[in-house]
NUKOLBA-297799 format. One record per residue (C-alpha): residue number from 1; z, y negated, x. Coordinates in Angstrom, 2 decimals. Layout:
N
{zaba NUM {Z Y X}},
...
***
This chain:
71
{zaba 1 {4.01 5.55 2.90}},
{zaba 2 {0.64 6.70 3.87}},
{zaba 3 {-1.62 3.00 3.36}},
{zaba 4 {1.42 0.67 4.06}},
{zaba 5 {-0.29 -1.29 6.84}},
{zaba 6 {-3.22 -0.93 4.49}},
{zaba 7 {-1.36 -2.88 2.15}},
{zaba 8 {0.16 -5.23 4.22}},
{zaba 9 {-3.42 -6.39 6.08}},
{zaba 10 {-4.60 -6.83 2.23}},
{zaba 11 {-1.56 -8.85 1.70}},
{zaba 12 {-1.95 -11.19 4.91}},
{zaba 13 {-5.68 -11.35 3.66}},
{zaba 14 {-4.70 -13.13 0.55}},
{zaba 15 {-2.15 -15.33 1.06}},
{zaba 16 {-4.07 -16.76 4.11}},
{zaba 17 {-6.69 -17.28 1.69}},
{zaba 18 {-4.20 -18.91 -0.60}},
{zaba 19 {-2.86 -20.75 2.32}},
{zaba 20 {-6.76 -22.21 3.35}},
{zaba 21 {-7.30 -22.83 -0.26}},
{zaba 22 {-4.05 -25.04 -0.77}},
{zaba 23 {-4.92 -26.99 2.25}},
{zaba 24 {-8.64 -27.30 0.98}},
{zaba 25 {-8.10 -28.36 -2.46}},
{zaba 26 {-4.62 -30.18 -1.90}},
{zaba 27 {-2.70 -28.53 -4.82}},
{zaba 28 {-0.16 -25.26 -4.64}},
{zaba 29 {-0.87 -23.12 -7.48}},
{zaba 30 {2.32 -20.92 -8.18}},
{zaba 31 {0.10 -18.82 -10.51}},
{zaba 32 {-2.04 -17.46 -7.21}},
{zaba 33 {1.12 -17.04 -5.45}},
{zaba 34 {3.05 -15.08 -8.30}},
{zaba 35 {-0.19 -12.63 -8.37}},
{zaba 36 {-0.31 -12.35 -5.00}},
{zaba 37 {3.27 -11.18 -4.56}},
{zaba 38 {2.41 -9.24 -7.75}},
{zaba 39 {-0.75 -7.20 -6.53}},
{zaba 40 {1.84 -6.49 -3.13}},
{zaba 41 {4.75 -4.97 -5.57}},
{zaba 42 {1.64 -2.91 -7.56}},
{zaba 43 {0.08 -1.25 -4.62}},
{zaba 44 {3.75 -0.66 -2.71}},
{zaba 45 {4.79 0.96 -5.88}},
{zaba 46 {1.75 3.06 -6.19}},
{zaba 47 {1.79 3.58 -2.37}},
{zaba 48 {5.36 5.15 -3.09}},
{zaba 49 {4.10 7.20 -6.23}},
{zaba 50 {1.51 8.94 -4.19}},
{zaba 51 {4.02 9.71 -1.90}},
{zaba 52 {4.70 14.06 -1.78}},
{zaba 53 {7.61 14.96 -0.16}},
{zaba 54 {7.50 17.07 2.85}},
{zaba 55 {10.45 19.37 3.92}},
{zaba 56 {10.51 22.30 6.45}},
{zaba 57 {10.40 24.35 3.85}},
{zaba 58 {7.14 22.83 2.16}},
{zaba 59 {5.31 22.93 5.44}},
{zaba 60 {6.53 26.60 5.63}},
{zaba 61 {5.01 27.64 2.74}},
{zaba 62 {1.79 25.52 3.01}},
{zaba 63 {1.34 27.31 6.22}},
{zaba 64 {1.63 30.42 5.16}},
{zaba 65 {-0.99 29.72 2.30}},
{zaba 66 {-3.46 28.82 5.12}},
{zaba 67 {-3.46 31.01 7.45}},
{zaba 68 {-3.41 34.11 4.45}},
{zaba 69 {-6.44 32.26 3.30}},
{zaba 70 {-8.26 32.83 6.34}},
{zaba 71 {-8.03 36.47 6.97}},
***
């Protein structure tokens, strides 16, 4: 998961927003809360879409594209 402490700092960001607005304004607004959580599953899931998998063989192969590329 290449941006997962990315994502995390983003989702700290927010809810300690959310928490400084709640104590601001007095109410709790489930709505903020649900997106909140919501935007966190979103960009996990996309983290993990964007995610190639690398195997020995993979990085084999890449290699061997490289350095032929060179000469």
């Amino acid at each position: 998961m290449k941006f997962k402490f990315s994502i995390i700092a983003i989702t700290v960001l927010l809810t300690i927003l959310f928490i400084k607005n709640s104590i601001d304004t007095g109410t709790f607004d489930v709505i903020k809360l649900i997106g909140i959580v919501a935007i966190a599953i979103l960009l996990f899931w996309a983290d993990k879409k964007l995610e190639r998998p690398v195997n020995k063989a993979s990085l084999k192969r890449d290699l061997k594209k490289e350095f032929h590329h060179k000469e």
